[in-house]
C-alpha positions in Angstrom: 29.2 11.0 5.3 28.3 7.5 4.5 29.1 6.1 8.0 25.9 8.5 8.7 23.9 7.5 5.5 24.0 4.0 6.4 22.9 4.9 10.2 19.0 6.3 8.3 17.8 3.0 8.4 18.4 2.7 11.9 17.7 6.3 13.5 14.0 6.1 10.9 13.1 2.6 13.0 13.7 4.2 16.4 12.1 7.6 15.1 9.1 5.4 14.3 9.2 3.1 17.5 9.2 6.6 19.4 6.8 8.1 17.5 4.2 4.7 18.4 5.1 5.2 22.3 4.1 9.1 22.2 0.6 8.8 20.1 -0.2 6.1 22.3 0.6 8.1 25.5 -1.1 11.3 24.5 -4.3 9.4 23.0 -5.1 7.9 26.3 -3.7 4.4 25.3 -5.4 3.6 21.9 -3.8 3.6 18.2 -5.6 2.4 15.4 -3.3 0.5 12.8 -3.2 -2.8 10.2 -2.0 -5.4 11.3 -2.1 -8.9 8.8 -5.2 -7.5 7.1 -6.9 -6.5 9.6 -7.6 -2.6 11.1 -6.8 -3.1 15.0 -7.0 -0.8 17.8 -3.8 -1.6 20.2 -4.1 -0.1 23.5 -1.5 0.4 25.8 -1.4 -2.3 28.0 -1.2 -4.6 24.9 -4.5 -5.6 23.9 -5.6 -5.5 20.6 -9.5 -5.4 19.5 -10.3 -6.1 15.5 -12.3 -3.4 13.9 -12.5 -4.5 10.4 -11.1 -7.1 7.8 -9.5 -5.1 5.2 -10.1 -6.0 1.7 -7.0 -8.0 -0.4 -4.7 -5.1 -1.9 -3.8 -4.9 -5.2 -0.4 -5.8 -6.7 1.4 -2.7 -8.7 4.7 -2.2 -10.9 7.0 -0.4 -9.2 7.3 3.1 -11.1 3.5 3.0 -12.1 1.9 6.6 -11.5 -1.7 6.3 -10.6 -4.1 9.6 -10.8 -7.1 10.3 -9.0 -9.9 10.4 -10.6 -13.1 12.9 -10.6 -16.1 12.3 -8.8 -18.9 10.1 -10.6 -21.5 11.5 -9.0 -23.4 14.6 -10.9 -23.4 18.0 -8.9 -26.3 18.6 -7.2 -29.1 20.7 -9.1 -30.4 24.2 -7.7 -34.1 24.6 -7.3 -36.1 25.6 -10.2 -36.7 29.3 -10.0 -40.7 29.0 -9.5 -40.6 27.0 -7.0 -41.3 28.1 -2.9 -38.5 29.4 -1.0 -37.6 27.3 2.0 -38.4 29.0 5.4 
């Protein structure tokens, strides 16, 4: 059992490797990824076109449990009821 445990590493790389290969096949040739801060499409025959810089990220503790927030936006308001029906 731990001869196999030690092997997850290994088999997750190629898993991922594999999975690359077959979205790039069955997208026509085009991923879009990060790559050193940057968001790049790669194609196929190995070119590589920068869509965007990417903001710095920000450094957490290991452990810390972030929560979503709700929206800050207030919810739309519904017509006053004297006002004209839209047609």
């Amino acid at each position: 059992m731990q001869r196999a445990e030690q092997r997850i590493p290994e088999l997750a790389s190629k898993a991922g490797h594999a999975a690359y290969k077959t979205a790039l096949a069955r997208t026509g040739g085009a991923v879009v990824k990060t790559s050193q801060g940057l968001l790049v499409e790669r194609r196929l025959d190995g070119s590589c076109t920068v869509l965007k810089q990417l903001p710095l990220g920000q450094r957490v503790q290991p452990g810390l449990v972030l929560k979503r927030s709700k929206s800050i936006d207030p919810p739309a308001k519904p017509p006053p009821a004297d006002a004209p029906a839209a047609v």
